[in-house]
N, C-alpha and C positions, 0 to 999 in steps of 0.2 A: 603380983600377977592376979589374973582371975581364977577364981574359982571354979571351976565346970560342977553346974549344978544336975544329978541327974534326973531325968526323968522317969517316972516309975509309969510300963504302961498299965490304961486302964483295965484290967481285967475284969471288977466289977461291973462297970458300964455294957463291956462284952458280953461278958454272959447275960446279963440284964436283955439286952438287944436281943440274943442269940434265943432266949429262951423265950422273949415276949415273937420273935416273928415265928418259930416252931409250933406256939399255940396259936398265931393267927394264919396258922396253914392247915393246921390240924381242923379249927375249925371252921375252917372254909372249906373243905376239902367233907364235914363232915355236912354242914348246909347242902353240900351238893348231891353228894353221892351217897350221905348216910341214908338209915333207915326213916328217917322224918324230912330227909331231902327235896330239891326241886326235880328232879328223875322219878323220887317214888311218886311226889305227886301228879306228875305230869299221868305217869302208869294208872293211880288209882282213878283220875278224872278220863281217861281211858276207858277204863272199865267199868266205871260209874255211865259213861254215857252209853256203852253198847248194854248195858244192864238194863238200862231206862228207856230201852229201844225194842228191849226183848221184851220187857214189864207193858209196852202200850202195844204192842204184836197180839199179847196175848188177852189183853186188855178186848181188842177189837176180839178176839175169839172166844171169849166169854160170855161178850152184849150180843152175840150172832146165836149162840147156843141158849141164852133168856131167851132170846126172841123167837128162838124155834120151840122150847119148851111151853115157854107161855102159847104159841099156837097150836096146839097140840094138848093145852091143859082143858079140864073137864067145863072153862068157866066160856073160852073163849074157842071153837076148832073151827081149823082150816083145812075145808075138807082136800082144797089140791094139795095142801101138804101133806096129808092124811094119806089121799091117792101115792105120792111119790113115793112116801116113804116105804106106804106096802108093795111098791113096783120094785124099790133098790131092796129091800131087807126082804121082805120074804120070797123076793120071785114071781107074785103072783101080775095075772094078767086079765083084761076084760075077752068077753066070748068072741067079739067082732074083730080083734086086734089081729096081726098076721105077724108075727117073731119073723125077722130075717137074721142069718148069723154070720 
């Protein structure tokens, strides 16, 4: 008669399997949502760009205060700037002028 030959399953193979697709989850899973992920960076280019928005904001409020400094420096004055600013900062006013409130 025949033989019945058994067959042994593989368990090595299995685990082999088992354990290779657990780390291609883990690190997929850590590409995405880890700390070096496609989420953080979406976040930091985020932040990078309203940062880069605030940096040229203030950028324009810089070159506007050179340029009222330099009119108002000893080398070069602007006397209507000179006029306004003694109207807003200190109050004062010309003889002929009429204050309505």
């Amino acid at each position: 008669m025949t033989n019945p030959t058994r067959v042994k399953p593989p368990f090595g193979a299995l685990a082999f399997f088992a354990i290779a697709m657990s780390l291609g989850v883990y690190f997929t899973f850590a590409a995405v949502q880890g700390e070096y992920g496609l989420f953080r960076r979406a976040e930091l280019e985020t932040t990078a760009a309203a940062l880069r928005a605030e940096r040229d904001a203030l950028d324009v409020q810089v070159d506007r205060m050179e340029n009222l400094t330099l009119r108002l420096s000893d080398a070069y004055l602007d006397l209507d700037l000179l006029d306004q600013q003694a109207r807003d900062i200190l109050g004062l006013m010309r003889q002929d002028e009429i204050v309505v409130r």
